[in-house]
C-alpha positions as CSV (number, residue, x, y, z in Angstrom):
1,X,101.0,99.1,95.8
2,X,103.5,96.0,95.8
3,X,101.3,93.0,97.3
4,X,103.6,90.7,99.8
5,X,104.2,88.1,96.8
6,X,105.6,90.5,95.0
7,X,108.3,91.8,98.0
8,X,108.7,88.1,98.8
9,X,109.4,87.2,95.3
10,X,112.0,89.8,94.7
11,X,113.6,89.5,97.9
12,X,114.2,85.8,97.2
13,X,115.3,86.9,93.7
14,X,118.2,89.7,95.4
15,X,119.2,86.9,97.9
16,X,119.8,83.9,95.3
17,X,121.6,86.5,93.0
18,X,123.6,88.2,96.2
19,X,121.9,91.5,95.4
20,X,121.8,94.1,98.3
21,X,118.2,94.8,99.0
22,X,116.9,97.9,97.1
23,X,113.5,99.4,97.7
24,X,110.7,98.2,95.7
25,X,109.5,101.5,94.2
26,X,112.8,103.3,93.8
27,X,115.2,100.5,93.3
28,X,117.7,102.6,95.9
29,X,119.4,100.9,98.9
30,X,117.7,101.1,102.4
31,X,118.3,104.9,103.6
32,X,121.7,105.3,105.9
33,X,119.6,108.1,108.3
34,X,116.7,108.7,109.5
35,X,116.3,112.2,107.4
36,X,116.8,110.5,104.5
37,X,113.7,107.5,106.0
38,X,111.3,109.9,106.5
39,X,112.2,111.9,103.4
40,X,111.6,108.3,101.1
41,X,108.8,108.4,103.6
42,X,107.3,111.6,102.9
43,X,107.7,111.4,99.2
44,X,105.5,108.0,99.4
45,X,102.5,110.1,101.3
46,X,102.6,112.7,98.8
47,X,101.8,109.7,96.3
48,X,99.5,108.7,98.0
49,X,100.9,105.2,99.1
50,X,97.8,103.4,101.1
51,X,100.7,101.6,103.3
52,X,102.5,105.2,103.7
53,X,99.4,107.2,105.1
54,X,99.0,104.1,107.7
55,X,102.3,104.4,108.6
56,X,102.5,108.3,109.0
57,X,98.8,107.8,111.0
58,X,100.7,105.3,113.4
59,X,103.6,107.5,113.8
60,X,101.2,110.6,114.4
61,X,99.2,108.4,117.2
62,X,102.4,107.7,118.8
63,X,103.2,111.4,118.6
64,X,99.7,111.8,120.8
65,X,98.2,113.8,117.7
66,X,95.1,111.7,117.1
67,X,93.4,114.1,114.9
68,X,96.3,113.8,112.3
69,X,96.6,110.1,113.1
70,X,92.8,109.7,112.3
71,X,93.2,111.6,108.8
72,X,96.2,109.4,108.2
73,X,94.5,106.5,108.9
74,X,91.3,107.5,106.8
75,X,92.6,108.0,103.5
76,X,95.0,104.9,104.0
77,X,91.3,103.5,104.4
78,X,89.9,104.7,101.3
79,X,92.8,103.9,99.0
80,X,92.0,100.0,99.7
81,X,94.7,99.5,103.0
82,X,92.6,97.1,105.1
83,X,95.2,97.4,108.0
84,X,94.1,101.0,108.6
C-alpha cells in the first residue's frame, strides 16, 4: 500500500519534471478503456490490495450484490483499510 504522501509526493515529482502520470505500482500510463481499468483492477484484488477489495465491495453494492459487497468490504477491513 502507497500512503497519500507518497502519491502526493510523486505526483508533484511527474508534474515539476512534465512526466505523464504513471500508476504507482506498475509505473504504466492511466488505462485508455475501461477493459483494460478493471483488468489493472482485478489484478490489484488478486494481490490483495486493501484499497482494491474496498473498491470492488463499492462497485458490487452499487451492482445491488450486498453479499459480495460485504466480503469485499471485510477483507479490505482486515488488511488494515480503515475506509472499509
Amino acid at each position: 500500500v502507497i500512503c497519500k504522501g507518497c502519491c502526493h509526493a510523486n505526483k508533484v515529482r511527474m508534474l515539476n519534471e512534465l512526466m505523464l502520470h504513471k500508476c504507482p505500482f506498475c509505473r504504466r500510463s492511466g488505462p485508455k478503456t475501461d477493459e483494460e481499468r478493471n483488468t489493472r483492477m482485478m489484478k490489484r484484488v488478486e494481490a490483495n490490495d486493501p484499497v482494491a477489495l474496498r473498491e470492488m465491495g463499492r462497485r458490487r453494492y452499487k451492482e445491488g450484490n450486498t453479499k459480495s459487497a460485504f466480503g469485499y468490504y471485510s477483507k479490505a477491513t482486515e488488511l488494515g483499510d480503515v475506509g472499509a
